[in-house]
TORBASE-222820 format. One record per residue (C-alpha): residue in one letter; x, y, z. Coordinates in nm, 3 decimals. Each point is the difference from the previous one (the first is absolute). Example, Ala and Ser with C-alpha at 12.3 -4.5 7.8 and 13.67 -1.06 7.14 Angstrom:
2
<site><resn>A</resn><east>1.230</east><north>-0.450</north><up>0.780</up></site>
<site><resn>S</resn><east>0.137</east><north>0.344</north><up>-0.066</up></site>
END
This chain:
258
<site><resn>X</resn><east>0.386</east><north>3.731</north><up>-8.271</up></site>
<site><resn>X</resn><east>-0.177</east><north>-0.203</north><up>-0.262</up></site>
<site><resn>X</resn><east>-0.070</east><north>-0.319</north><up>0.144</up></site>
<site><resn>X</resn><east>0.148</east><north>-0.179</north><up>-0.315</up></site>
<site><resn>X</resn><east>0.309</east><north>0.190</north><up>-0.028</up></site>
<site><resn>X</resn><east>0.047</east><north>-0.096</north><up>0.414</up></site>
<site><resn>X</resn><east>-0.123</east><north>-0.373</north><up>-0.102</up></site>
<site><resn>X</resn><east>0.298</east><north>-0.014</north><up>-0.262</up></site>
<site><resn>X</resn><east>0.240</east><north>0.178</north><up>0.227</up></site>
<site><resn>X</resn><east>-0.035</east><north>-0.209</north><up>0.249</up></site>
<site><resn>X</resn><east>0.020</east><north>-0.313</north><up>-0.241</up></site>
<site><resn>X</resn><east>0.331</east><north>0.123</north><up>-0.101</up></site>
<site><resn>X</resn><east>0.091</east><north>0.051</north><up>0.364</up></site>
<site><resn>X</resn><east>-0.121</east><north>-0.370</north><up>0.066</up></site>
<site><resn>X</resn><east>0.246</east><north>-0.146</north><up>-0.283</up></site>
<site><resn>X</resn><east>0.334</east><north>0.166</north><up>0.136</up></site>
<site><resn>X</resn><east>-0.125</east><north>-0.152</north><up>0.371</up></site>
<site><resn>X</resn><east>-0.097</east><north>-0.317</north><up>-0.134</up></site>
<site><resn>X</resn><east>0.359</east><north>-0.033</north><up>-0.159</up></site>
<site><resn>X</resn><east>0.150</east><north>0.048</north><up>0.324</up></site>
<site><resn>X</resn><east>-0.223</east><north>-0.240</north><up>0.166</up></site>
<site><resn>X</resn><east>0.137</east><north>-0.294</north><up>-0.271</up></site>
<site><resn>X</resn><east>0.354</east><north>0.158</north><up>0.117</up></site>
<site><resn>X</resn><east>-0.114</east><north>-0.074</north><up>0.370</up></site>
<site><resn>X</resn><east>-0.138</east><north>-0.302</north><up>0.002</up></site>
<site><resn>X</resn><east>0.280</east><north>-0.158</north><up>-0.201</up></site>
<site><resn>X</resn><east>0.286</east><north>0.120</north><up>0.274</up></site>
<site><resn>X</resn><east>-0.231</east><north>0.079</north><up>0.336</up></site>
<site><resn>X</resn><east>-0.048</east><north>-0.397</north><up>0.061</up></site>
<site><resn>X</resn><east>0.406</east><north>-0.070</north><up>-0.040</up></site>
<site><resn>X</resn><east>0.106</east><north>0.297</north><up>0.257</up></site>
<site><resn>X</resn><east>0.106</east><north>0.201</north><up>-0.344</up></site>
<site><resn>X</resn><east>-0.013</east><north>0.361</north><up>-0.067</up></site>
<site><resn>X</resn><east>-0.210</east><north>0.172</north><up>-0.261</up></site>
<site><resn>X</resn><east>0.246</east><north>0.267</north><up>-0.048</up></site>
<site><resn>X</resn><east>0.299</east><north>-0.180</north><up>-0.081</up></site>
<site><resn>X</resn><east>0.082</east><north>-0.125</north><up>-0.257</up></site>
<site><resn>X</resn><east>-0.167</east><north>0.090</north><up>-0.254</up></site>
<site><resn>X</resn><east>-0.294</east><north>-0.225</north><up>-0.157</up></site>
<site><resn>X</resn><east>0.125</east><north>-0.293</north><up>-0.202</up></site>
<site><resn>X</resn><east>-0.052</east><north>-0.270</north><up>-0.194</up></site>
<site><resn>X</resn><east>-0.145</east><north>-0.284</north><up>0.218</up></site>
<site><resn>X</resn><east>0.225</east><north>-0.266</north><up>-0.307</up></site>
<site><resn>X</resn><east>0.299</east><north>0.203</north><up>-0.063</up></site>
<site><resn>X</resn><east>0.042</east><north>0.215</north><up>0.283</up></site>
<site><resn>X</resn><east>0.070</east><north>0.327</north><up>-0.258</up></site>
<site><resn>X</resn><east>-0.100</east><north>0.322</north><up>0.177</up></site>
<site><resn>X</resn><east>-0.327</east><north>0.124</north><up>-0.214</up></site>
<site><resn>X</resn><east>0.037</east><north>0.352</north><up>-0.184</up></site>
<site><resn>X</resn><east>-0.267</east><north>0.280</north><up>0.104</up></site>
<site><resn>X</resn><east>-0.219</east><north>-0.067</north><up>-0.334</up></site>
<site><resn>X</resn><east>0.029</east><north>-0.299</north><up>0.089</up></site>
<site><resn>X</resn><east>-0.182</east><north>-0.011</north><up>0.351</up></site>
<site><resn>X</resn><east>-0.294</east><north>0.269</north><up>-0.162</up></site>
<site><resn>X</resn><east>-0.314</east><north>-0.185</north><up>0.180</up></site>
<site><resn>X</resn><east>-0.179</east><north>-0.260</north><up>-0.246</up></site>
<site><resn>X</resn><east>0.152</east><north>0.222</north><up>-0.300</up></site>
<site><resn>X</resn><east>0.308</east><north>-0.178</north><up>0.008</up></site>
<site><resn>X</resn><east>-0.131</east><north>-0.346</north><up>0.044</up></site>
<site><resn>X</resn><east>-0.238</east><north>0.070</north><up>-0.316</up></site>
<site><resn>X</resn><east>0.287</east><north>0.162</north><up>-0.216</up></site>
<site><resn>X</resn><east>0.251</east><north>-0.325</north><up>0.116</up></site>
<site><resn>X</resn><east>-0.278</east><north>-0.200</north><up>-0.069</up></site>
<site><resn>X</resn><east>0.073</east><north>-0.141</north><up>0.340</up></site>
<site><resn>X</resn><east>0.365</east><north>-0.084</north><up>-0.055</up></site>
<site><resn>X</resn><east>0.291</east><north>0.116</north><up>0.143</up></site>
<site><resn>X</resn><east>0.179</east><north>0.249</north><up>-0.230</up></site>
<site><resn>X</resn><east>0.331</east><north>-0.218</north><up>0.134</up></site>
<site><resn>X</resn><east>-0.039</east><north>-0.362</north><up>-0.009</up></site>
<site><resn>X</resn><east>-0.308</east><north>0.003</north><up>-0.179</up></site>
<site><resn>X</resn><east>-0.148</east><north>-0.230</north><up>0.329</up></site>
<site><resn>X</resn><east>-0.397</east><north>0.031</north><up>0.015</up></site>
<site><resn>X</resn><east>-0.092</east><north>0.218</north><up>0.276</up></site>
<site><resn>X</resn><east>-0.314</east><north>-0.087</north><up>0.226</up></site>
<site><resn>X</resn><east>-0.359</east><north>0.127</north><up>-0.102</up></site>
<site><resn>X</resn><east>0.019</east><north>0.069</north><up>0.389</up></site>
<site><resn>X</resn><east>0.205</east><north>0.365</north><up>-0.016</up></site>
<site><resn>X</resn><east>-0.306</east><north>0.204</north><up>-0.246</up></site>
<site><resn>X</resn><east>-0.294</east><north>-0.203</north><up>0.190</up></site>
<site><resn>X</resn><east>0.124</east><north>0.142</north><up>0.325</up></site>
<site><resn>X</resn><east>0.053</east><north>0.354</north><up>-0.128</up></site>
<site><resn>X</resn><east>-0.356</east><north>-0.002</north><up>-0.218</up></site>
<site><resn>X</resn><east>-0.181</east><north>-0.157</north><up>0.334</up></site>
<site><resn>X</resn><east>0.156</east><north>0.325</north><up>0.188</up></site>
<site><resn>X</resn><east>-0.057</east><north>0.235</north><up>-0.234</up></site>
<site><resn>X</resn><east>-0.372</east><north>-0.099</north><up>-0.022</up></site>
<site><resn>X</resn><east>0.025</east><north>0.008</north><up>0.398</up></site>
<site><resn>X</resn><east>0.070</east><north>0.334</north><up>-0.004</up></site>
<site><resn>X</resn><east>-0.196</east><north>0.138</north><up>-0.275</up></site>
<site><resn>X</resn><east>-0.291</east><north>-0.162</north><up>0.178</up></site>
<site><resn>X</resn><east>0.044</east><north>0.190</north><up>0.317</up></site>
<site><resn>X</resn><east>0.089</east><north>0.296</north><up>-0.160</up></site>
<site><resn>X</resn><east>-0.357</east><north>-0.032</north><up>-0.193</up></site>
<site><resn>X</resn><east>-0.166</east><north>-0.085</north><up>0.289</up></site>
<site><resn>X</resn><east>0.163</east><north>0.214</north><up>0.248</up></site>
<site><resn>X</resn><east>0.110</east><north>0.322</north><up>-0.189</up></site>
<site><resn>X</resn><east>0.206</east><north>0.233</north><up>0.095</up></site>
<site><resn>X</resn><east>0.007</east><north>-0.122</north><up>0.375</up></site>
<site><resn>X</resn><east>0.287</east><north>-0.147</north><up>0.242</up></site>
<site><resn>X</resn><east>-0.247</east><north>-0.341</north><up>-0.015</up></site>
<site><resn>X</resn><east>0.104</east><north>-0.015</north><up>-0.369</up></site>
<site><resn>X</resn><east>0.368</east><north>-0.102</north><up>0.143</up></site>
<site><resn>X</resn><east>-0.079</east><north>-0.155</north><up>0.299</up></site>
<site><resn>X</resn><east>-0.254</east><north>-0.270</north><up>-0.173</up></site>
<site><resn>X</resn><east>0.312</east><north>-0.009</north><up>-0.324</up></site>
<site><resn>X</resn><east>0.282</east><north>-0.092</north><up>0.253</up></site>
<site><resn>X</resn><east>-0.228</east><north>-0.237</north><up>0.187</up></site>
<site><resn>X</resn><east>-0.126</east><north>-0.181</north><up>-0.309</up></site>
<site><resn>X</resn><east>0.390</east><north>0.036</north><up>-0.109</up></site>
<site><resn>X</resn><east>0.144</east><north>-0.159</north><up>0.315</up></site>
<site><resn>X</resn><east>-0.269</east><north>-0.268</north><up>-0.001</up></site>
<site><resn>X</resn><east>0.127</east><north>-0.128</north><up>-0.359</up></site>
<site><resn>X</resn><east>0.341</east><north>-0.015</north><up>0.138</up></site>
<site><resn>X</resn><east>-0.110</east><north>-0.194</north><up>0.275</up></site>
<site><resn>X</resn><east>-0.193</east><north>-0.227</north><up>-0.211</up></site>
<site><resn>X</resn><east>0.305</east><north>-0.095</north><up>-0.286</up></site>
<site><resn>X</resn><east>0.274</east><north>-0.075</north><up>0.301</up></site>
<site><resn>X</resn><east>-0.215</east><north>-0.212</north><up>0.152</up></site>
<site><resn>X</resn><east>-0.091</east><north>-0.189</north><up>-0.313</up></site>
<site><resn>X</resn><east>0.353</east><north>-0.010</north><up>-0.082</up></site>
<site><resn>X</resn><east>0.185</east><north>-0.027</north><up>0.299</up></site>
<site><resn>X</resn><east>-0.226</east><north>-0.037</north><up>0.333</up></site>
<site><resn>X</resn><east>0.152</east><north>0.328</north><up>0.087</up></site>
<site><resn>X</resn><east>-0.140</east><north>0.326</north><up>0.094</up></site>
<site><resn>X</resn><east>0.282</east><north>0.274</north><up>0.005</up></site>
<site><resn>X</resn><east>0.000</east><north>0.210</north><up>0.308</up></site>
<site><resn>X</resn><east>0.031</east><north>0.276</north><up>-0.306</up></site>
<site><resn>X</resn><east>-0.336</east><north>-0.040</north><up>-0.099</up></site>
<site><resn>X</resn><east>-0.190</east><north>-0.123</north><up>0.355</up></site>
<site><resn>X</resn><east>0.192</east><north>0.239</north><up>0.233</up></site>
<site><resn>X</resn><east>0.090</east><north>0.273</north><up>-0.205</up></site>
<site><resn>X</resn><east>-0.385</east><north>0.036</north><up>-0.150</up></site>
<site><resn>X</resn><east>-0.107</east><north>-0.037</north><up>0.330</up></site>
<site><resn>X</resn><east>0.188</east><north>0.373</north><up>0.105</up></site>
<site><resn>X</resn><east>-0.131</east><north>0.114</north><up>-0.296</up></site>
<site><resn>X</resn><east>-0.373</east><north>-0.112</north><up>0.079</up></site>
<site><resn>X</resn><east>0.038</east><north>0.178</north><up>0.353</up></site>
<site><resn>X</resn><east>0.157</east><north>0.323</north><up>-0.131</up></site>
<site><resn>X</resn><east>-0.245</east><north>0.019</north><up>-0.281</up></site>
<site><resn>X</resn><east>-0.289</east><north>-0.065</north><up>0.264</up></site>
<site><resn>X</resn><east>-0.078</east><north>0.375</north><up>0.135</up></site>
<site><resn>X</resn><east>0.039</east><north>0.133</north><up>-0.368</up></site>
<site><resn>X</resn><east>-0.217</east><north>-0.274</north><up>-0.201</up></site>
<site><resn>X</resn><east>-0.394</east><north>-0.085</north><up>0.017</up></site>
<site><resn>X</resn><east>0.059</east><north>-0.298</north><up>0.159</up></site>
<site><resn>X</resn><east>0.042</east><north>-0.130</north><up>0.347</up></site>
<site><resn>X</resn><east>0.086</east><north>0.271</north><up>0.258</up></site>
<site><resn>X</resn><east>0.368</east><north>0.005</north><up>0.131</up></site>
<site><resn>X</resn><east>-0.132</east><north>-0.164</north><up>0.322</up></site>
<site><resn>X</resn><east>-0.187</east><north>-0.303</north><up>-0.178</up></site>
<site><resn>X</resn><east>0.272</east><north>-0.065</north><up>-0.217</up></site>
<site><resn>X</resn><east>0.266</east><north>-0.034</north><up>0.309</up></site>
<site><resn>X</resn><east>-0.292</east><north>-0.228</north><up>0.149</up></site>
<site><resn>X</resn><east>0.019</east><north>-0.204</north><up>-0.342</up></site>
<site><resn>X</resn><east>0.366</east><north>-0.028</north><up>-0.047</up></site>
<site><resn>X</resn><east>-0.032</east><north>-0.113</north><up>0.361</up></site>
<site><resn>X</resn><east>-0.349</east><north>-0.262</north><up>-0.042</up></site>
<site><resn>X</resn><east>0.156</east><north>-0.153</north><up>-0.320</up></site>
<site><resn>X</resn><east>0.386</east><north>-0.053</north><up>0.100</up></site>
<site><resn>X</resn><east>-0.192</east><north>-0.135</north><up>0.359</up></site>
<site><resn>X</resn><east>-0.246</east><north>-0.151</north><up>-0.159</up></site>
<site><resn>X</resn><east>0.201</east><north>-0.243</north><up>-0.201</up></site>
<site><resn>X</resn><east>0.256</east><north>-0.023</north><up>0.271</up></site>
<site><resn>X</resn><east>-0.244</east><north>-0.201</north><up>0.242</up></site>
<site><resn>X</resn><east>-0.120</east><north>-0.198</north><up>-0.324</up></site>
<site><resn>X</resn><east>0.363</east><north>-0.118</north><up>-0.018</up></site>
<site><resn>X</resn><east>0.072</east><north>-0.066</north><up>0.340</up></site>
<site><resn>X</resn><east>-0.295</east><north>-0.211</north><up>0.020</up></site>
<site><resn>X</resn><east>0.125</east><north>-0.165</north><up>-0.325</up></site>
<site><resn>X</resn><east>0.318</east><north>-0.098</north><up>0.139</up></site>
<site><resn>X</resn><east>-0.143</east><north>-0.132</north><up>0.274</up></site>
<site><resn>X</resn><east>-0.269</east><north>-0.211</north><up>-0.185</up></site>
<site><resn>X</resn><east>0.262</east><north>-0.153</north><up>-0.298</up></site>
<site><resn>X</resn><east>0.271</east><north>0.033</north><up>0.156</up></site>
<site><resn>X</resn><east>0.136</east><north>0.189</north><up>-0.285</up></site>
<site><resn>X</resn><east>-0.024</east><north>0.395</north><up>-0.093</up></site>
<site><resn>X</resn><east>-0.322</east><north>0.022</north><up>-0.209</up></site>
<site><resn>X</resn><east>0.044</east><north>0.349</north><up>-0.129</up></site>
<site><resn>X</resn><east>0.358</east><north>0.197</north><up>-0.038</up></site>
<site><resn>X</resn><east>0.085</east><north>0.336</north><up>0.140</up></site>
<site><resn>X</resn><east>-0.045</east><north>0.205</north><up>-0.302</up></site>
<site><resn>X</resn><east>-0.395</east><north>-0.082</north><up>-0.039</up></site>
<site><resn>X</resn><east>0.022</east><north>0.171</north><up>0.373</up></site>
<site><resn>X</resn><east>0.106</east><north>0.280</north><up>-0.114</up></site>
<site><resn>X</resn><east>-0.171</east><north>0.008</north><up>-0.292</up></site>
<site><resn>X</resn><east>-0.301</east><north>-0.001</north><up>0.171</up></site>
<site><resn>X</resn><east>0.144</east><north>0.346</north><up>0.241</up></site>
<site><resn>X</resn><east>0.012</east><north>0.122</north><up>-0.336</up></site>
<site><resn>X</resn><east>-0.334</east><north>-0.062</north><up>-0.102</up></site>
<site><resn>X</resn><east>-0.129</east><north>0.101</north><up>0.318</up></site>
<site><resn>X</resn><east>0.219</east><north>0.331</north><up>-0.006</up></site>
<site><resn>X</resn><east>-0.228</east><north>0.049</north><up>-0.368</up></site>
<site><resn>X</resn><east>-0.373</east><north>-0.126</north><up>0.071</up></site>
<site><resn>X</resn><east>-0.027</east><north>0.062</north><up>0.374</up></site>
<site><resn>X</resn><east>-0.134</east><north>-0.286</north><up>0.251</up></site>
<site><resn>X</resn><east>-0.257</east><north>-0.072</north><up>-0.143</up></site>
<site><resn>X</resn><east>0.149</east><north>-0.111</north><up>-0.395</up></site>
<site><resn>X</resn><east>0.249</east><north>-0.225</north><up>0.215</up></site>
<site><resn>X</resn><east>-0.249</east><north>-0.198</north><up>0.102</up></site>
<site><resn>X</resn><east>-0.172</east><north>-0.012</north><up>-0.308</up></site>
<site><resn>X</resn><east>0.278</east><north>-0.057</north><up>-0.185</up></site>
<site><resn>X</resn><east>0.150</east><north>-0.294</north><up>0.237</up></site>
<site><resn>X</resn><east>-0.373</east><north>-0.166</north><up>-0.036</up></site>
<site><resn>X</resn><east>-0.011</east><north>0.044</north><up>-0.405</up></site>
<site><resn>X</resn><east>0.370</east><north>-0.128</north><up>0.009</up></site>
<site><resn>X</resn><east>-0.025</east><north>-0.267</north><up>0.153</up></site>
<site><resn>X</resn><east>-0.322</east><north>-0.109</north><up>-0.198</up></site>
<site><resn>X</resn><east>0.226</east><north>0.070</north><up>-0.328</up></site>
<site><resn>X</resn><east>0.228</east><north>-0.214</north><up>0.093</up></site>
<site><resn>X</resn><east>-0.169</east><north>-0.279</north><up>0.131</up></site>
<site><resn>X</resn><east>-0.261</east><north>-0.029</north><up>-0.293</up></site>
<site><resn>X</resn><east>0.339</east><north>0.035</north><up>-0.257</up></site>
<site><resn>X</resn><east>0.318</east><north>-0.123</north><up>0.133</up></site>
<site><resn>X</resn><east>-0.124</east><north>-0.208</north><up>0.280</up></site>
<site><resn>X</resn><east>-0.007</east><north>-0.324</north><up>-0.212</up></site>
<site><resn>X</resn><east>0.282</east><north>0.017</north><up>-0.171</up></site>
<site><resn>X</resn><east>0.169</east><north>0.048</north><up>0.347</up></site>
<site><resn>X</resn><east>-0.192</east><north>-0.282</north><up>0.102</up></site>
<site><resn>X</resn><east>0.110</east><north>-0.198</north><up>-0.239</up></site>
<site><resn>X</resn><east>0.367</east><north>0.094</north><up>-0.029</up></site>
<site><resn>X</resn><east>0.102</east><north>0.170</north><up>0.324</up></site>
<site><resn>X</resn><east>0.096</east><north>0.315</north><up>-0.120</up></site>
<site><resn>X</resn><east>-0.033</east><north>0.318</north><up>0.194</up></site>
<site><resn>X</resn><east>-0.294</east><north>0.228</north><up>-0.093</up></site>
<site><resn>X</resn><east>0.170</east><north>0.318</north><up>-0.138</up></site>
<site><resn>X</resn><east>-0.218</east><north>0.189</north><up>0.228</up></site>
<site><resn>X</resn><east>0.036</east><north>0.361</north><up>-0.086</up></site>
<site><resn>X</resn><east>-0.141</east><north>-0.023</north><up>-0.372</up></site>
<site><resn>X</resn><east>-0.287</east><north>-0.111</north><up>0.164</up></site>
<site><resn>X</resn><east>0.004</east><north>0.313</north><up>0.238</up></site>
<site><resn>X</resn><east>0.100</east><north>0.201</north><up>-0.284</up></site>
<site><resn>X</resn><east>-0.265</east><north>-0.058</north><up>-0.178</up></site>
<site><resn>X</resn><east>-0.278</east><north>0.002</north><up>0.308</up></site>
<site><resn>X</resn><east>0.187</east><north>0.343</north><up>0.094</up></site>
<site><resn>X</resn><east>-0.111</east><north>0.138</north><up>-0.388</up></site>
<site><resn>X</resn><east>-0.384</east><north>-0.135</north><up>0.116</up></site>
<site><resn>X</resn><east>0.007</east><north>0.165</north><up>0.325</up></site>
<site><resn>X</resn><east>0.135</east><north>0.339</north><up>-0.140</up></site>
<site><resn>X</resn><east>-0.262</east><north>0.049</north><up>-0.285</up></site>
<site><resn>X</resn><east>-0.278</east><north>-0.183</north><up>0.149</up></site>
<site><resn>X</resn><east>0.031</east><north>-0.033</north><up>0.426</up></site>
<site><resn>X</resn><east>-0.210</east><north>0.290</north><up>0.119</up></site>
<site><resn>X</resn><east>-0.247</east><north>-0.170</north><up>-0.245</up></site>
<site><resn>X</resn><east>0.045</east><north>-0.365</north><up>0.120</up></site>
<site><resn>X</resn><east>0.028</east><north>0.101</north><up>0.364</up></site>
<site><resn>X</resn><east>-0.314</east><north>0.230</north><up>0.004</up></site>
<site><resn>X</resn><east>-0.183</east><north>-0.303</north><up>-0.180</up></site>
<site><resn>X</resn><east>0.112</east><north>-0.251</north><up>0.254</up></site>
<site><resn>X</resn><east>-0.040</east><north>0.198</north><up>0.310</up></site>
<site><resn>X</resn><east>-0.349</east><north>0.126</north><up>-0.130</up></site>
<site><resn>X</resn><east>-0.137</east><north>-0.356</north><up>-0.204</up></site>
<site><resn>X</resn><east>0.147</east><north>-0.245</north><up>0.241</up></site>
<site><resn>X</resn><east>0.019</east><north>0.141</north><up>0.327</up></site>
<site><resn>X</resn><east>-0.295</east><north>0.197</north><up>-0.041</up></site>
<site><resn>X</resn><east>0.204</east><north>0.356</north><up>0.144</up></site>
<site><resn>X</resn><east>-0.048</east><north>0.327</north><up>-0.246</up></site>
<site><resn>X</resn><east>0.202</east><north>0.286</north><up>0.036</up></site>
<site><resn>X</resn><east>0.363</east><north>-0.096</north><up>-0.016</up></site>
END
């Protein structure tokens, strides 16, 4: 298949998942369903028509109004399906016609999830951290990343990982530092990048967020929303790790070969 004919499929593809992602992480962080009801105005509560809900289409032709009540609607809705559809027409260009292609588009997709409930709500939905976690294992023996074996051994590193990081928080502050869903985020991530990206990503994640948000927690007290910053360290690690890895194992501790 042409490679911009796939590119443009896959866009398209990327726009209908990226509308159910703004579907899911309106409801997931309230215990809500995404099938029912319908989607609605967030001001008048009317149940939205089918051309109505047509990704970024709609919001042009409404000129981001609701047909309804004629409330604004947020920017937020065609951002998030845009930032997915480039997601996945980036992975199809890169990736072609291969099983990575989807595995790298549901990662990247899952990651944004993770990254807008957090900023929103300090939650991470079990829907997104759990559930792409059992897709990141069953994807593993199919995809050109991690074998089946490293990513059970990542799912398992990362949810451990952070587990002892918390216990020793608690223990240290008295106080959980970290909640449960950035554990299982990090199974997730884990279940994706293999050993290896877990620790990479827990080191560039926690540099993130200290050099970012640790002075305005220092100043105000408020929680560091931990999982953008693992979101966004689990991007670096997927399209740059083997690269970053072989340069510090080689460069700084001076052992080629890995």
């Amino acid at each position: 298949m042409d490679n911009l004919l796939l590119t443009g499929i896959a866009a398209v593809l990327g726009l209908s998942v990226g509308s159910f992602l703004n579907v899911g992480v309106a409801r997931w962080p309230d215990g809500e369903s995404v099938v029912k009801p319908r989607s609605r105005c967030p001001g008048c509560d009317a149940g939205l028509r089918w051309f109505e809900v047509v990704p970024v289409l709609s919001y042009l032709v409404l000129r981001g109004r609701c047909a309804h009540c004629g409330d604004r609607l947020s920017a937020a809705y065609p951002l998030v399906e845009v930032a997915v559809a480039l997601i996945w027409a980036g992975m199809a260009s890169r990736w072609g016609v291969q099983p990575e292609a989807v595995r790298g588009g549901i990662f990247f997709t899952v990651l944004l999830g993770i990254a807008l409930t957090d900023a929103r709500k300090y939650i991470i939905p079990d829907q997104l951290s759990l559930g792409g976690a059992m897709v990141g294992l069953a994807m593993a023996p199919l995809a050109g990343g991690p074998s089946l074996t490293d990513a059970l051994l990542g799912a398992a590193v990362g949810f451990g990982t952070l587990w002892v990081i918390a216990a020793l928080g608690r223990i240290v502050f008295g106080k959980d530092a970290m909640g449960g869903g950035d554990l299982k985020m990090m199974g997730m991530i884990g279940a994706f990048l293999g050993p290896a990206g877990v620790l990479l990503t827990l080191f560039a994640g926690a540099l993130l967020g200290s050099i970012i948000f640790g002075p305005i927690a220092f100043r105000t007290g408020r929680l560091v929303p931990f999982g953008i910053f693992l979101a966004f360290a689990a991007g670096i690690a997927y399209g740059w790790g083997d690269t970053m890895i072989g340069w510090y194992t080689g460069a700084i501790l001076g052992i080629n070969g890995i």
